[in-house]
C-alpha positions as CSV (number, residue, x, y, z in Angstrom):
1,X,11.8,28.1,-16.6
2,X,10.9,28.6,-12.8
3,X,6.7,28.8,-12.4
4,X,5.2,31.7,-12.3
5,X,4.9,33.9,-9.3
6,X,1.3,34.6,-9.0
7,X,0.1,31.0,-9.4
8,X,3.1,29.6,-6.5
9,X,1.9,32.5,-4.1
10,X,-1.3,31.4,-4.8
11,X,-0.8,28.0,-3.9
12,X,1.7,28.6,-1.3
13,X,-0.9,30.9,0.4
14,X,-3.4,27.4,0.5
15,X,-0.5,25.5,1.4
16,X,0.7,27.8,4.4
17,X,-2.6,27.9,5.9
18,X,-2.6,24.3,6.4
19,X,0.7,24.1,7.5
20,X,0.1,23.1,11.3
21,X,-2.3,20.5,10.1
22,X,-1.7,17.3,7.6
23,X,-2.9,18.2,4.1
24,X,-5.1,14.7,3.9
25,X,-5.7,12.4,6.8
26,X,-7.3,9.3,6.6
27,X,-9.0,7.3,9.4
28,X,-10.5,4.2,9.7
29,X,-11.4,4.8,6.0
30,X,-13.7,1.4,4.5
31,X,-15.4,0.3,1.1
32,X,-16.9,-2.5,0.1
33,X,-19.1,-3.5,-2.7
34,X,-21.9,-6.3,-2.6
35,X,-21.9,-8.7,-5.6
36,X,-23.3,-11.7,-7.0
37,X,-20.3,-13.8,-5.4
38,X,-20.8,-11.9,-2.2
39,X,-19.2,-9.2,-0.3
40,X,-16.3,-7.8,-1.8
41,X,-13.9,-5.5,0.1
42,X,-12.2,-2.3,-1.8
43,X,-10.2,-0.7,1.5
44,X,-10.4,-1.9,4.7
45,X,-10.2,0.4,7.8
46,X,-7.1,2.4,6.0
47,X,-5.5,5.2,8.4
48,X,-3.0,7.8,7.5
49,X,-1.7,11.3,7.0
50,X,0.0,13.2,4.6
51,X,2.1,16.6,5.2
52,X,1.4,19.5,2.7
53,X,3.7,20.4,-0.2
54,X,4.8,16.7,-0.3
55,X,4.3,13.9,-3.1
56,X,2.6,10.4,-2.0
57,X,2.6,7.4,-3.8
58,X,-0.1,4.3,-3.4
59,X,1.7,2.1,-4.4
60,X,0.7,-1.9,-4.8
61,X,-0.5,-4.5,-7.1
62,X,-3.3,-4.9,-9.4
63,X,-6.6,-4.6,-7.3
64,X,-4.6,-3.6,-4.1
65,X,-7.4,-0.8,-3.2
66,X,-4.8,2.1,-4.4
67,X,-7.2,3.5,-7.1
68,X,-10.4,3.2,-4.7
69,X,-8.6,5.0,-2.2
70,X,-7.6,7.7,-4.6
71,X,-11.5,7.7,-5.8
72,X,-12.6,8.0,-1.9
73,X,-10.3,11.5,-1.2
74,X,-11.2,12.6,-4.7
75,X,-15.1,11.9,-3.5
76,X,-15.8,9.9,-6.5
77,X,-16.4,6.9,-4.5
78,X,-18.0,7.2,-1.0
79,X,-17.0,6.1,2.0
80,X,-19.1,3.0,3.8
81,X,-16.9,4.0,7.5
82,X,-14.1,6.0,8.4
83,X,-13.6,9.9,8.0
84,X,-11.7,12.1,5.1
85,X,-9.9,15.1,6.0
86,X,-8.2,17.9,3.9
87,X,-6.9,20.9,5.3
88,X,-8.8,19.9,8.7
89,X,-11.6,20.1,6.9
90,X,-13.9,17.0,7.1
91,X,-14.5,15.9,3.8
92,X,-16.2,12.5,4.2
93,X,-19.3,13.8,3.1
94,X,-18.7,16.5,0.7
95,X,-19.2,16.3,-3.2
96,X,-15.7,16.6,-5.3
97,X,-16.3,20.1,-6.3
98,X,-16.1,20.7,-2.6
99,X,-13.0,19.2,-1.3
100,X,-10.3,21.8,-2.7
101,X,-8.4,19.3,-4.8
102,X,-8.0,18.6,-8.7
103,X,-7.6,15.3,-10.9
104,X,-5.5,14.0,-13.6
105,X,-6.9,10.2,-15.0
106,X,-5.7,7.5,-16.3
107,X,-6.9,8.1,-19.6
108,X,-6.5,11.8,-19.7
109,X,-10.0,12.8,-20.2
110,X,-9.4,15.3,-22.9
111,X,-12.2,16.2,-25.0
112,X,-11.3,15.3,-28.4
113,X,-13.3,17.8,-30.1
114,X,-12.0,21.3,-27.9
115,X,-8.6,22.7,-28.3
116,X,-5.1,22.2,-25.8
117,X,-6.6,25.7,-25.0
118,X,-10.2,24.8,-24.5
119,X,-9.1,21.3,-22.6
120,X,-7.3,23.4,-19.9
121,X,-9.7,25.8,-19.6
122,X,-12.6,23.8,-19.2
123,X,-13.4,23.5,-15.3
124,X,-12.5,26.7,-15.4
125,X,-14.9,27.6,-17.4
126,X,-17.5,25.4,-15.8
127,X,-17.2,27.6,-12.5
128,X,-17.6,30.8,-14.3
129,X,-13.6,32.2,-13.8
130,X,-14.0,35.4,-15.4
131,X,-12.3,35.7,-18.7
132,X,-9.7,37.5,-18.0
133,X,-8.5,35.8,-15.3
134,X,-9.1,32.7,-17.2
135,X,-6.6,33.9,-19.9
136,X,-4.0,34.8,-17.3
137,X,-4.1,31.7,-16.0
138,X,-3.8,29.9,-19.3
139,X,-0.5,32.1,-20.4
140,X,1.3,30.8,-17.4
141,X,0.1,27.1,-16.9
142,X,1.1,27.0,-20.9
143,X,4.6,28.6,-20.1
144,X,5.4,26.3,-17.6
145,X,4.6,23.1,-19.4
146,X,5.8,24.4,-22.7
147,X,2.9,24.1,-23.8
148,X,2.3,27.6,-25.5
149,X,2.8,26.8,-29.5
150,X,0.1,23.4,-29.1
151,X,-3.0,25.4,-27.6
152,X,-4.6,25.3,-30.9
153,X,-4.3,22.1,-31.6
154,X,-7.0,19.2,-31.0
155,X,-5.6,16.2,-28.5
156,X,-5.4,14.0,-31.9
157,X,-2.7,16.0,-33.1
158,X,-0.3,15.7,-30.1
159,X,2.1,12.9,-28.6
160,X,1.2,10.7,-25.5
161,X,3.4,13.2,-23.9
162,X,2.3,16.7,-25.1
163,X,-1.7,14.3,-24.1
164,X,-0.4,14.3,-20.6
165,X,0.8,17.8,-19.8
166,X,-2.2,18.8,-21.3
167,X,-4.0,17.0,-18.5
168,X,-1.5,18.4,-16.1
169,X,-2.2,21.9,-17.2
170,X,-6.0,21.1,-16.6
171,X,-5.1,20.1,-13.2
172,X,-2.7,23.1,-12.1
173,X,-5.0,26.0,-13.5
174,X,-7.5,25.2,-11.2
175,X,-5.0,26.5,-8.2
176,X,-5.7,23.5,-5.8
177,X,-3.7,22.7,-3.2
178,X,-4.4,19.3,-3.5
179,X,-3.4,17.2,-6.7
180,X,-4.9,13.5,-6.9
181,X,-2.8,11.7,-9.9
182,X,-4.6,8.5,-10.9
183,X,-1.7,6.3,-12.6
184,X,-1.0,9.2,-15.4
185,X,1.9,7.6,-17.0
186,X,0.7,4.1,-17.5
187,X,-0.2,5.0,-21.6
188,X,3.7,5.9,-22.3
189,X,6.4,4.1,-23.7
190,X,9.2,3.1,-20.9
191,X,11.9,6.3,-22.1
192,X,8.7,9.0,-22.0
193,X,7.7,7.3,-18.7
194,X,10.9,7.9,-17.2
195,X,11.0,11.8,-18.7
196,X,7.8,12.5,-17.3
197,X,8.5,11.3,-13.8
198,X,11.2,13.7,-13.6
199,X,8.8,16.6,-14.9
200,X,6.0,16.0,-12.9
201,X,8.5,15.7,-9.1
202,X,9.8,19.3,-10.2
203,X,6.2,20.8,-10.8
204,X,4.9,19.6,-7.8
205,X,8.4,20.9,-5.7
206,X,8.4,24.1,-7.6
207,X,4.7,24.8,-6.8
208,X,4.5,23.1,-3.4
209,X,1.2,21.3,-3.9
210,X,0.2,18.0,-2.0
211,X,0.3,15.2,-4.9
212,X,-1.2,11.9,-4.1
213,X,-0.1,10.0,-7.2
214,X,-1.1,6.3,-7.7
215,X,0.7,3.4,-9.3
216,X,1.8,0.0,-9.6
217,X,5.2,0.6,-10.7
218,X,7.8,0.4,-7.9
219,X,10.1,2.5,-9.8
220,X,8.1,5.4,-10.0
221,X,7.2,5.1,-6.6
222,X,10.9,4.5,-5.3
223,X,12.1,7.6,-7.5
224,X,9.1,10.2,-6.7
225,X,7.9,10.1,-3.7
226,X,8.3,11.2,-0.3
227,X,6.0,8.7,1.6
228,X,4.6,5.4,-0.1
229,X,2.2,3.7,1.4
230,X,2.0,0.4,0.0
231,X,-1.2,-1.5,-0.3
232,X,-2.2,-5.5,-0.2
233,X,-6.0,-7.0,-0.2
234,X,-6.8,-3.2,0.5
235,X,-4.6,-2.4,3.9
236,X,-1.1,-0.9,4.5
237,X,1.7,-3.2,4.7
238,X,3.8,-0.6,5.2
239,X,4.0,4.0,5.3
240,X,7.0,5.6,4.9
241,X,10.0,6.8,3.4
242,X,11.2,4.9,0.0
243,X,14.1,4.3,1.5
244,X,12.9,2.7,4.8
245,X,10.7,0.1,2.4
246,X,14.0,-0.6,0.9
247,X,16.1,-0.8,3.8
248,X,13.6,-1.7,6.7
249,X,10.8,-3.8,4.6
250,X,8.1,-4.6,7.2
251,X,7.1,-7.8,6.1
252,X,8.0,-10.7,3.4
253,X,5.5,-8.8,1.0
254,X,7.0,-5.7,0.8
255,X,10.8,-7.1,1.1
256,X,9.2,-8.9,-2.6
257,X,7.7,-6.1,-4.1
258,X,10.5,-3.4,-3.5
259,X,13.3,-4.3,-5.2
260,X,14.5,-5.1,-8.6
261,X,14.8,-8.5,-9.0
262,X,13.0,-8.7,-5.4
263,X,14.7,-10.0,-2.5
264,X,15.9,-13.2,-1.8
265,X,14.2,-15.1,0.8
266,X,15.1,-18.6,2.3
267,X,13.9,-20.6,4.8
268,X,15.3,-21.0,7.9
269,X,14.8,-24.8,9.6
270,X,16.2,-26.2,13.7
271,X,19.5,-27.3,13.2
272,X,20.9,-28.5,16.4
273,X,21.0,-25.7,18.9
274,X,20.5,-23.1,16.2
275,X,18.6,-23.0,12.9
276,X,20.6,-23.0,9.5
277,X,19.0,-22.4,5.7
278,X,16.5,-25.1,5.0
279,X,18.3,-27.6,2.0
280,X,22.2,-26.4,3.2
281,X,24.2,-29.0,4.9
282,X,27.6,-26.8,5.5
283,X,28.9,-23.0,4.4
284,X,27.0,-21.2,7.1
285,X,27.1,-20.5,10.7
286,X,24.3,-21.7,12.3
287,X,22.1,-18.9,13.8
288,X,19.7,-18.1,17.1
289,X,17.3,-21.0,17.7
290,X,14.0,-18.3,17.5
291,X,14.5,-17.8,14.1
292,X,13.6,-21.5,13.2
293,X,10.5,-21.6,11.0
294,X,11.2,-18.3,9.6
295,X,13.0,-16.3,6.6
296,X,16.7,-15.3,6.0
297,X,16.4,-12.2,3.5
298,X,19.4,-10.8,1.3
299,X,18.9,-8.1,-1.8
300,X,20.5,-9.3,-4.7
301,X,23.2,-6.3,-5.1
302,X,23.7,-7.3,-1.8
303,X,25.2,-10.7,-2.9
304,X,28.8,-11.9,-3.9
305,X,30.0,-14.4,-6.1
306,X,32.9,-14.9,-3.8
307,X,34.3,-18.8,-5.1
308,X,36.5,-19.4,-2.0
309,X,34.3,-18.9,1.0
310,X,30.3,-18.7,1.8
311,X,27.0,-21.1,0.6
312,X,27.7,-23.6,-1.6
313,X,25.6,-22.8,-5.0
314,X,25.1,-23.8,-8.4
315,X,24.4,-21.4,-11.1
316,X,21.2,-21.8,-13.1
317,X,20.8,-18.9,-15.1
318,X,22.7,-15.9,-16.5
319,X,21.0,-12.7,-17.9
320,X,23.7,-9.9,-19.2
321,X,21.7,-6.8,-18.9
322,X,24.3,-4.4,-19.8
323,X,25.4,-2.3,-17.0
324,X,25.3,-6.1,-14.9
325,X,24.5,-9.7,-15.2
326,X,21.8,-11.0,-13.2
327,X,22.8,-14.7,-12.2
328,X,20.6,-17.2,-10.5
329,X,21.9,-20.1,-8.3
330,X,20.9,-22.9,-6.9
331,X,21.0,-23.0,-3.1
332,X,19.5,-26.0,-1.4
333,X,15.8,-26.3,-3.1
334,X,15.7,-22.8,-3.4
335,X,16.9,-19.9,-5.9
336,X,19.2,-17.1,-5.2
337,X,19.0,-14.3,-7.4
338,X,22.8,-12.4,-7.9
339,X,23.5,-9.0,-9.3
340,X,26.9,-8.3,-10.6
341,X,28.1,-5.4,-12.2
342,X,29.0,-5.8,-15.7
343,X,30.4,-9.4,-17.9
344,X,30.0,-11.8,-15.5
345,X,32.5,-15.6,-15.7
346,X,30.3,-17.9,-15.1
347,X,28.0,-20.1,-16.8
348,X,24.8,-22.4,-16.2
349,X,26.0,-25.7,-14.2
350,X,29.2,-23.6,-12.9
351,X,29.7,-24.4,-9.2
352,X,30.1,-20.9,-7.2
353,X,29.5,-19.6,-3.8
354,X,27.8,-16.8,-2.3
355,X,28.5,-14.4,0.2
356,X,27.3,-10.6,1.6
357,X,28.4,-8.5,3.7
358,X,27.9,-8.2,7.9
359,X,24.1,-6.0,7.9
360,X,22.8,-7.0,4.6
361,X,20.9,-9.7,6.1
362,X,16.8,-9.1,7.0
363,X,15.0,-11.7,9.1
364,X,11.3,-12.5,9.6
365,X,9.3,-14.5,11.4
366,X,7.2,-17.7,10.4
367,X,4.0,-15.1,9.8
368,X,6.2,-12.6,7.1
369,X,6.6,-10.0,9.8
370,X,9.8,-8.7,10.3
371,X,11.9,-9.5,13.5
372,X,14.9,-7.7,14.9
373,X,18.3,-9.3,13.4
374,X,20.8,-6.6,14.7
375,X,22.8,-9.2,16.9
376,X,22.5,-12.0,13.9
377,X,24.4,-10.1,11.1
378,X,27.4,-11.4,11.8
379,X,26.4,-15.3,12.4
380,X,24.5,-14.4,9.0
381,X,27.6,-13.7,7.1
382,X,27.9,-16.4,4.4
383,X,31.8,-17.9,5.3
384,X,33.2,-21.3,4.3
């Protein structure tokens, strides 16, 4: 059912006015809090912009900064240094109800004792939306999350699903142009997870509103958004593209955290005129001297079990995970992840070698950061 056409010109009319401009700009942005143990640091000096009509995912671990950031647009939190824009519009300052944007929580939110009806229509309310335009806007938001048989029931009476449209609903009635999504998926089991991501990337394309969504899951991240910025100790290890985070990690930390397993990564040590991997005596062609003291990186789909030619290995470990096998080998003193597809041959103690192909290969210097490796790939081709 395609969304309905007064609430997408609506929010297409916001959108198109702030066209020429990013939707949310960040710059310089800082928080800190002061504690018992001293000074601790929430964001630090964060910078970036966001176009309209497109989704963007903070993404990073467990006290990363993502949620605080998401607080400090929303202006639940406020900012110690830096400036907020949205729409162009200097925000830094203002209270929530006066930055144009709306919020879906981690919990939901929803009052237990109103209705699905009286849930959604409560900041509506609140602002004093006449009532018939309040009704209007409850038909369609209800039509397009199918939610129009539940708006009599109480929040206790629905699924973790049915919870979290609910909250969606809450969100889009209130016609901003700006949607802040505070890990909304987090309460659901793994199969309504992956339903709901689907739902929520073809509400926000079919209504074109700016969606600033936050989690810690790679995979939502990865198969969402247009831009993730990914967060560490509360700065940006890398913005951009999912697939440029995958293909182009910046550094060792987000080569680690995208991927699934994560990336391998061995050391690189002098070896004669060149360097080789630390731990391997043979199987590998030695590579540039200036790579010495830093970090060889290859994906695990990336790998071959190829028996006759490449890095001598051992296998360790085999997982059959159903569409493929994840096996782990022995390579010097360090582990080398391998995904195959399917039944893999092998078992724990089997001697095997490992190949990839010319480009797979990432390299990074002794401080994490990547380097360029374009004229390496084919001395880093695993060969007997």
């Amino acid at each position: 059912m395609g969304p309905p056409a007064l609430l997408v010109e609506r929010l297409s009319r916001a959108s198109s006015t702030s066209a020429s401009m990013s939707a949310i700009s960040l710059e310089r942005v800082s928080k800190h809090w002061t504690t018992e143990h001293g000074r601790v640091q929430g964001v630090d000096g964060l910078s970036f912009e966001l176009e309209p009509g497109t989704l963007n995912v903070l993404l990073g671990p467990s006290g990363c900064g993502k949620s605080t950031t998401l607080r400090l647009i929303a202006g639940l939190e406020a900012a110690d240094a830096g400036t907020i824009c949205i729409a162009g519009k200097d925000v830094t300052r203002l209270p929530p109800a006066g930055r144009a944007i709306s919020m879906v929580f981690q919990s939901y939110a929803l009052f237990p004792h109103l209705s699905v009806a009286e849930n959604i229509l409560f900041g509506l309310k609140v602002r004093r939306v006449p009532a018939i335009e309040r009704d209007a806007r409850l038909a369609k938001v209800a039509g397009l999350l199918g939610l129009d048989a539940l708006l009599a029931r109480r929040p206790s009476q629905l699924s973790g699903g049915q919870q979290q449209r609910v909250a969606l609903g809450r969100a889009i009635i209130a016609e901003a142009p700006v949607c802040l999504m505070d890990e909304p998926l987090s309460n659901l089991d793994a199969q309504l997870r992956a339903d709901m991501r689907g739902e929520i990337r073809a509400l926000q394309r079919k209504l074109g509103i700016t969606m600033v969504y936050v989690t810690h899951d790679q995979v939502e991240a990865m198969s969402m958004a247009d831009r993730v910025i990914l967060l560490n100790a509360g700065r940006i290890e890398q913005n951009g593209a999912p697939v440029d985070l995958y293909e182009r990690p910046a550094n060792t930390f987000v080569a680690r955290f995208i991927g699934t397993p994560p990336m391998n990564l061995l050391r690189l040590v002098a070896a004669g005129d060149g360097c080789a991997i630390e731990g391997v005596a043979d199987g590998f062609h030695p590579l540039p001297r200036d790579v010495a003291g830093g970090m060889l990186g290859v994906r695990p789909e990336h790998v071959e079990l190829a028996f006759e030619r490449g890095l001598r290995a051992a296998v360790s470990s085999v997982e059959y995970l159903g569409a493929d096998s994840l096996v782990v080998c022995a390579v010097g003193d360090a582990s080398v992840a391998v995904r195959v597809p399917g039944v893999v041959a092998v078992a724990p103690g089997d001697a095997v070698r490992l190949a990839w192909p010319q480009g797979a290969a990432h390299y990074f210097d002794a401080d994490g950061r990547r380097t360029d490796g374009d004229r390496r790939h084919e001395a880093a081709t695993a060969i007997a």
